[in-house]
MIDOSE-1310 file (N, C-alpha, C; in nm, 2 decimals, decimal comma, always signed):
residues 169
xxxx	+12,50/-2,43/-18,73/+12,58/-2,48/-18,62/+12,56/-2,63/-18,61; +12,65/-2,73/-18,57/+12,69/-2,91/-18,57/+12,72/-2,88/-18,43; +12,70/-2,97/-18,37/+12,75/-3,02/-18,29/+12,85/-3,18/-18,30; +12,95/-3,16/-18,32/+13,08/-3,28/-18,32/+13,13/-3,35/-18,18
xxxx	+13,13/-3,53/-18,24/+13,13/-3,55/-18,07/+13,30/-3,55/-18,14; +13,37/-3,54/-17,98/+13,51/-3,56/-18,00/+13,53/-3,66/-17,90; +13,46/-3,71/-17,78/+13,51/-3,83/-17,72/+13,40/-3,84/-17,66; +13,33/-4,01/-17,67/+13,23/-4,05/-17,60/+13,10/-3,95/-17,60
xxxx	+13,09/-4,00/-17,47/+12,93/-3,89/-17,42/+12,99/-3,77/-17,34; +13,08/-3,68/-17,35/+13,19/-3,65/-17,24/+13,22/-3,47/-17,29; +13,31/-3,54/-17,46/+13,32/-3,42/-17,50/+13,29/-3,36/-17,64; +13,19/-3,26/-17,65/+13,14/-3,22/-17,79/+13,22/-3,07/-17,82
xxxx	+13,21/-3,05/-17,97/+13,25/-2,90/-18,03/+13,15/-2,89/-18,16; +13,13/-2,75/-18,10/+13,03/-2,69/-18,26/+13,15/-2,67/-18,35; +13,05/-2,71/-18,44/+13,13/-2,66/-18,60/+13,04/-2,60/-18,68; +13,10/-2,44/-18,68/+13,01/-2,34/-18,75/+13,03/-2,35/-18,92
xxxx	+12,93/-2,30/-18,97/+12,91/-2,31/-19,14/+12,98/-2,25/-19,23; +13,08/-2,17/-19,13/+13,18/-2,07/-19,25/+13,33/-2,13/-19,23; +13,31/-2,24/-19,12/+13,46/-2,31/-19,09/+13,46/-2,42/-19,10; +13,61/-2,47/-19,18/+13,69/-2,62/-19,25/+13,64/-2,70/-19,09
xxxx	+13,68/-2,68/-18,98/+13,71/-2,79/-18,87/+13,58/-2,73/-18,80; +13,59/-2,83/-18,66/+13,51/-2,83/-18,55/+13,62/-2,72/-18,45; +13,57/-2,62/-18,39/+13,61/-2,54/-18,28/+13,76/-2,56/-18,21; +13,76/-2,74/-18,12/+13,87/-2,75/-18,08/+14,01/-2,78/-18,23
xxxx	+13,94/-2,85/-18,33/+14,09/-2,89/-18,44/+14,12/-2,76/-18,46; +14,00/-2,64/-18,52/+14,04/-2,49/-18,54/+14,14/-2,40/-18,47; +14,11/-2,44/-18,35/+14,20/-2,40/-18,27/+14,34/-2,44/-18,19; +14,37/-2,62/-18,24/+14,45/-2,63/-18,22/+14,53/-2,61/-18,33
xxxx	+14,47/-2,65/-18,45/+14,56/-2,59/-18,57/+14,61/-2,44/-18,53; +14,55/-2,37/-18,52/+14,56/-2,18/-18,50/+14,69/-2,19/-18,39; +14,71/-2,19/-18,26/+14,78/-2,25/-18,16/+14,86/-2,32/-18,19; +14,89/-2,39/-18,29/+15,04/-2,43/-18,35/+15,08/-2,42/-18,44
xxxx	+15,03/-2,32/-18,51/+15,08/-2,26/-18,63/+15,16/-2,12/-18,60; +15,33/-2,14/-18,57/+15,40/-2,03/-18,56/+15,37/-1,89/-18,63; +15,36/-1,93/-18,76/+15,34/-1,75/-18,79/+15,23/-1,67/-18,78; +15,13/-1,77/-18,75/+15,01/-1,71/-18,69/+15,03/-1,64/-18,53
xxxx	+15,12/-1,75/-18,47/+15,13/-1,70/-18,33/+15,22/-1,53/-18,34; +15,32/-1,54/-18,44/+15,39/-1,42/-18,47/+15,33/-1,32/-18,51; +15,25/-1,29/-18,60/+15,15/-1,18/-18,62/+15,04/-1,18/-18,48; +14,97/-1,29/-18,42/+14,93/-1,25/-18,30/+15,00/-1,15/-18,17
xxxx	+15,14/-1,21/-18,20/+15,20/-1,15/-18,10/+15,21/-0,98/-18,09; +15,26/-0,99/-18,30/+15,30/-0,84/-18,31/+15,18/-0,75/-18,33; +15,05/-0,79/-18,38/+14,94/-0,72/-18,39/+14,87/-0,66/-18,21; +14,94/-0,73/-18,09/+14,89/-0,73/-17,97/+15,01/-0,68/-17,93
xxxx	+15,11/-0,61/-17,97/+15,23/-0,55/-17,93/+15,28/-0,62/-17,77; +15,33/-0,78/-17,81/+15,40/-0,85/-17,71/+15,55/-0,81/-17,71; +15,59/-0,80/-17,59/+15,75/-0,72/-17,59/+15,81/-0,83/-17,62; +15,81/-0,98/-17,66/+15,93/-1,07/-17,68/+15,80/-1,17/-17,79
xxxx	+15,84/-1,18/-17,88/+15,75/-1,25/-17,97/+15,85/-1,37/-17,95; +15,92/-1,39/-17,98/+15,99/-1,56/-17,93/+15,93/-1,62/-17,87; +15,93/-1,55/-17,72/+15,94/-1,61/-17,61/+15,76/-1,66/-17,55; +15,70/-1,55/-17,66/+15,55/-1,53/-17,67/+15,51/-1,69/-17,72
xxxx	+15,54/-1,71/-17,81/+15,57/-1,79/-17,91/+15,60/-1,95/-17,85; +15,71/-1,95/-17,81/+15,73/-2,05/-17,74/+15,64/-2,11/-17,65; +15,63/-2,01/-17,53/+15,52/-2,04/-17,42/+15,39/-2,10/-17,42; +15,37/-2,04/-17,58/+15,19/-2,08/-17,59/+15,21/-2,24/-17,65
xxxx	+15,34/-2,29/-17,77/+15,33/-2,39/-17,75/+15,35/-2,51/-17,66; +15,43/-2,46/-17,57/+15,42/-2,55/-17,44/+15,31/-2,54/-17,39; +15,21/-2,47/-17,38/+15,08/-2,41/-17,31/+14,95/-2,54/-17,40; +14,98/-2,55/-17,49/+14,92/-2,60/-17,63/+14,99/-2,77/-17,56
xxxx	+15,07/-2,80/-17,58/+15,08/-2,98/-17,51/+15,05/-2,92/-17,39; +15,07/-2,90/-17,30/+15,00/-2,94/-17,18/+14,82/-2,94/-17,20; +14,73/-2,90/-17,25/+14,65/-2,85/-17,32/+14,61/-3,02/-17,34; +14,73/-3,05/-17,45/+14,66/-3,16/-17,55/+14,70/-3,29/-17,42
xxxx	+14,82/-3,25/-17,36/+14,83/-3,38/-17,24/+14,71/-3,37/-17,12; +14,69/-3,29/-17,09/+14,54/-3,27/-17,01/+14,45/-3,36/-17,07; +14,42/-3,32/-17,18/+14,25/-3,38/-17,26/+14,29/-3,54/-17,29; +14,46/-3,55/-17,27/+14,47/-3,74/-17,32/+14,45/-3,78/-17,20
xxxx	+14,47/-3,72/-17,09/+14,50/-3,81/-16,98/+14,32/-3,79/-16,96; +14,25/-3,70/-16,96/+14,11/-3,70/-16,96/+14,05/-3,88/-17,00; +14,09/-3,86/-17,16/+14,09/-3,96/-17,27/+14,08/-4,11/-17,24; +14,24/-4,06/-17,13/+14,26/-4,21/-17,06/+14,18/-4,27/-16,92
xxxx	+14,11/-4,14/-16,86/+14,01/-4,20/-16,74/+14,07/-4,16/-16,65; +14,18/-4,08/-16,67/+14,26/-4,08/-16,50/+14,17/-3,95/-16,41; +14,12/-3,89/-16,47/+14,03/-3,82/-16,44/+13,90/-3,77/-16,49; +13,81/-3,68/-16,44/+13,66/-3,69/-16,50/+13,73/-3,49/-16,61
xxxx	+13,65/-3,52/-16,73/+13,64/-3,37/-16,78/+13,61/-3,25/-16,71; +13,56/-3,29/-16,61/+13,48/-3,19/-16,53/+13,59/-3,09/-16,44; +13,72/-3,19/-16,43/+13,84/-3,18/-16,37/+13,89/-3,04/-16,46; +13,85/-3,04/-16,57/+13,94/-2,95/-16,65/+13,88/-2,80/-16,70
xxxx	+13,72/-2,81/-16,68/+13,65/-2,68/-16,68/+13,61/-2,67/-16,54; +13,54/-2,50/-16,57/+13,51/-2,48/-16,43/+13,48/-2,33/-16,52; +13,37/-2,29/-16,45/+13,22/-2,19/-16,43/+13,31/-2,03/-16,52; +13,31/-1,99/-16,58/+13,32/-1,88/-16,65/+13,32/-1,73/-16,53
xxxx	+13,17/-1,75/-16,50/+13,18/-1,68/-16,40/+13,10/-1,76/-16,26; +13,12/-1,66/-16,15/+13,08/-1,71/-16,03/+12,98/-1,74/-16,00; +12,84/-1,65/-16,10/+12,74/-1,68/-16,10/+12,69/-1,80/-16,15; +12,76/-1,88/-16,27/+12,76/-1,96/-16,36/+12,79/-2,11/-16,25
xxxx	+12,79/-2,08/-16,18/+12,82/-2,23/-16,12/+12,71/-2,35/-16,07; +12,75/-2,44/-16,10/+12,62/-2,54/-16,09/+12,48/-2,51/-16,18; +12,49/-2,41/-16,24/+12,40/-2,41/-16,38/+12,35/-2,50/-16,48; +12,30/-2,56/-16,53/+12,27/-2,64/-16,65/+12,27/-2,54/-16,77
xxxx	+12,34/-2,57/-16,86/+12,43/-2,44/-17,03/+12,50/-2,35/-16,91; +12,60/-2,38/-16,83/+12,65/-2,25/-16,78/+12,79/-2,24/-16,89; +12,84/-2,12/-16,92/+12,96/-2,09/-16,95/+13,05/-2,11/-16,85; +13,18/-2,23/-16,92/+13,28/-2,25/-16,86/+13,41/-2,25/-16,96
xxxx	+13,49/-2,22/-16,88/+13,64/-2,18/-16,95/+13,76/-2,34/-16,91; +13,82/-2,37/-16,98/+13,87/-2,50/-17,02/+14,02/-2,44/-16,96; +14,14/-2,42/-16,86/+14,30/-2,37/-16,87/+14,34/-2,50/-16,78; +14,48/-2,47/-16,79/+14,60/-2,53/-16,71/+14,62/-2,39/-16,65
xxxx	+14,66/-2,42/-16,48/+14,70/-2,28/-16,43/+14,84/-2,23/-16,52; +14,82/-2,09/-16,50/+14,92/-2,00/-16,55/+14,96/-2,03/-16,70; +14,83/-2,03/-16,80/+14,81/-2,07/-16,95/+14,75/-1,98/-16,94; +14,82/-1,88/-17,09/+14,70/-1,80/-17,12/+14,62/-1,83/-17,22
xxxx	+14,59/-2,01/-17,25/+14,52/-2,07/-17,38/+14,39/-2,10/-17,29; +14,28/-2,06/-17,39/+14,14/-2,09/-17,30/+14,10/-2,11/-17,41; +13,98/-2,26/-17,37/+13,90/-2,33/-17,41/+13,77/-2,30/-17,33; +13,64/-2,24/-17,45/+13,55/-2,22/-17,39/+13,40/-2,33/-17,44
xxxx	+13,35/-2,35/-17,36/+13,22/-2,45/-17,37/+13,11/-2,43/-17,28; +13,02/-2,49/-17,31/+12,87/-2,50/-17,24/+12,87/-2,65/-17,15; +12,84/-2,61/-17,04/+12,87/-2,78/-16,94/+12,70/-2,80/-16,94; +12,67/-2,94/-17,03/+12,55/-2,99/-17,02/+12,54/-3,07/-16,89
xxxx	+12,66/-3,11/-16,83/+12,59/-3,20/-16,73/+12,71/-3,19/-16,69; +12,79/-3,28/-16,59/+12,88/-3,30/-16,49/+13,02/-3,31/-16,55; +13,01/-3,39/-16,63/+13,09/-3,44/-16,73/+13,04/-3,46/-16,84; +13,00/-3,32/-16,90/+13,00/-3,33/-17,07/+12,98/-3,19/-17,07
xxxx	+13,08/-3,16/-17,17/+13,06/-2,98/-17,24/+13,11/-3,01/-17,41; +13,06/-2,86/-17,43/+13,03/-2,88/-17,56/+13,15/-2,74/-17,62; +13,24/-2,75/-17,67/+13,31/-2,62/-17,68/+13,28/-2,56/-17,79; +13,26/-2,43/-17,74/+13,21/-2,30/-17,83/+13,33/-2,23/-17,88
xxxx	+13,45/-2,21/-17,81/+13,55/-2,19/-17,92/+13,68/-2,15/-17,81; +13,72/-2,06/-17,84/+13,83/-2,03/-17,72/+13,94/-1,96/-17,79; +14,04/-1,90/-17,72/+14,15/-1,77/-17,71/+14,27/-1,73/-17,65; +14,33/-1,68/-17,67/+14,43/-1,65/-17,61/+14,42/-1,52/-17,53
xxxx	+14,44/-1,58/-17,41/+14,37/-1,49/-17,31/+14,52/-1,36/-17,26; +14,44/-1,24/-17,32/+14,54/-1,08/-17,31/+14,55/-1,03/-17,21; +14,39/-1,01/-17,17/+14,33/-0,91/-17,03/+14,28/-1,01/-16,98; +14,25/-0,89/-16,81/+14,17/-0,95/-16,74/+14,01/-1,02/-16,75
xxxx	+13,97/-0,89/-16,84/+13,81/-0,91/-16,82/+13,85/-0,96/-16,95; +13,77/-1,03/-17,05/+13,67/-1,08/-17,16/+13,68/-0,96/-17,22; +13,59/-0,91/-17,19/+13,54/-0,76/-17,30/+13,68/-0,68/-17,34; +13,78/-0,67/-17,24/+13,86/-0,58/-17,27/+13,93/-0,63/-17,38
xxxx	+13,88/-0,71/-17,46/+14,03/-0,78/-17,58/+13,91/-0,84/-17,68; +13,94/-0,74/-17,79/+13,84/-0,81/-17,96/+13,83/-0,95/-17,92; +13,91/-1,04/-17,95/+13,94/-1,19/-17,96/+13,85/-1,24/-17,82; +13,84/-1,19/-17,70/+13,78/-1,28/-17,58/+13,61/-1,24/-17,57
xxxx	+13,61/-1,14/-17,66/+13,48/-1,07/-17,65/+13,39/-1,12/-17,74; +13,45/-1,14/-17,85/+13,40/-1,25/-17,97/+13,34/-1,36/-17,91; +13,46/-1,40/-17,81/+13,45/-1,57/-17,77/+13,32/-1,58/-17,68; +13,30/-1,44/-17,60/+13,18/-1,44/-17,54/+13,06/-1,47/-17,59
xxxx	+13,07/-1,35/-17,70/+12,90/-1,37/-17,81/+12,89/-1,52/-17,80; +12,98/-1,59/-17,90/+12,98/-1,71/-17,90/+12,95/-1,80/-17,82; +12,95/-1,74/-17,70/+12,92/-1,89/-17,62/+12,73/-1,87/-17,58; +12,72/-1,72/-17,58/+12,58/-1,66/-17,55/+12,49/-1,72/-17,68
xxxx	+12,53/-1,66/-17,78/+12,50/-1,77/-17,89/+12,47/-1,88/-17,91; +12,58/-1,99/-17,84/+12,59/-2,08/-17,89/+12,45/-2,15/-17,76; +12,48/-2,09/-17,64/+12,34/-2,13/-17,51/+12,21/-2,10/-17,55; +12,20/-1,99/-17,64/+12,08/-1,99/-17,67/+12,03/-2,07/-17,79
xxxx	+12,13/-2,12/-17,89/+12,05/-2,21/-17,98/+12,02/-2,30/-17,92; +12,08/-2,37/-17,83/+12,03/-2,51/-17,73/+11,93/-2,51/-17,68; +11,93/-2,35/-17,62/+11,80/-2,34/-17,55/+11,69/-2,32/-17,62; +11,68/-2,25/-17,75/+11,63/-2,27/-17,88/+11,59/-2,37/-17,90
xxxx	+11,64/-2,50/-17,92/+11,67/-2,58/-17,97/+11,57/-2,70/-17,86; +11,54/-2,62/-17,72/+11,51/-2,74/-17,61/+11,59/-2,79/-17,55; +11,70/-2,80/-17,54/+11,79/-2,86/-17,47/+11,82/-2,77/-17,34; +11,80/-2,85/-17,22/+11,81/-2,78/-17,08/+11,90/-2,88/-17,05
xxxx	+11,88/-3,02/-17,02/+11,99/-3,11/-16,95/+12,06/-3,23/-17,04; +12,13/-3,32/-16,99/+12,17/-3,40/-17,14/+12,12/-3,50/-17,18; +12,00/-3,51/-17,12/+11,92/-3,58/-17,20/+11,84/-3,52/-17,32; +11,84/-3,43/-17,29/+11,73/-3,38/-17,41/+11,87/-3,30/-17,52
xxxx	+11,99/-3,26/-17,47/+12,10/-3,27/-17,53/+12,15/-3,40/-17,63; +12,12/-3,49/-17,57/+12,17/-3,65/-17,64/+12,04/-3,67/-17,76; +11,96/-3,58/-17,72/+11,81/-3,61/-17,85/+11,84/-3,52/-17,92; +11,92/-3,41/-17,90/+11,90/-3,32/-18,01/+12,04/-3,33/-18,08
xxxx	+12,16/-3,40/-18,05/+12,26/-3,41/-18,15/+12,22/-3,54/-18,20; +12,12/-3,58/-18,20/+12,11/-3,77/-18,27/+12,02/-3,71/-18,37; +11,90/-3,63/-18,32/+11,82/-3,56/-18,45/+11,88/-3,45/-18,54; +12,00/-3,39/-18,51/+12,06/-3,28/-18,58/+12,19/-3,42/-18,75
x	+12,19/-3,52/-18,70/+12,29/-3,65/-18,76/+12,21/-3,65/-18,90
């Protein structure tokens, strides 16, 4: 596992050893690649694959206009995640989920500090819970995974975060 910065001190993505890109390019390539979305659709027995189809690309720029306007300062990242679960709030490595309301595209990451997370990967969200859907349950390991190499690793806050992606270079 890498850790990739993708903007400033603000926003990081792991990039695992069996994959071409870093987490967010993987997944926005995945997310706009139509026939991918089409076999997602029909493997999850969606009753309108078009329309399936369509939605997640609009879901996908809003997505990418959120993270520019991030980009541009008009607001903090912090604006754009928020705690996984309820427990998870105000945690240091808590799991948090990355949406635009009423998107079922989720970006998932580890919030080292206020404004900085580190994305672990993320999904198209089917069901309610996580567990109930292969694809969100996956995304879970991964983020459990991905908190415990850090914590492995020493990393509690972002300072000792900022020491360990400068000694991983």
């Amino acid at each position: 596992m890498k850790i990739i910065r993708i903007f400033e001190d603000d926003l990081f993505s792991f990039h695992y050893e069996n994959e071409l890109h870093n987490e967010l390019e993987r997944l926005m390539k995945r997310w706009t690649n139509a026939e991918y979305l089409f076999d997602y659709a029909i493997n999850n027995n969606v009753p309108d694959n078009i329309g399936f189809v369509s939605a997640l690309f609009d879901q996908v720029a809003e997505i990418e206009n959120t993270l520019e306007m991030i980009f541009q300062g008009k607001y903090p990242i912090g604006h754009f995640f928020m705690p996984l679960h309820f427990a998870e709030h105000g945690k240091m490595l808590s799991m948090q989920k990355g949406k635009i309301s009423r998107n079922q595209l989720r970006l998932y990451a580890l919030k080292i500090d206020e404004n900085c997370f580190v994305i672990t990967g993320g999904a198209i969200k089917m069901t309610q819970k996580m567990s109930e859907h292969e694809e969100t349950s996956n995304e879970l390991d991964k983020l459990i995974k991905a908190r415990n190499h850090l914590n492995a690793n020493g990393v509690f806050d972002n300072e000792s975060f900022y020491e360990f992606i400068t000694e991983q270079s």
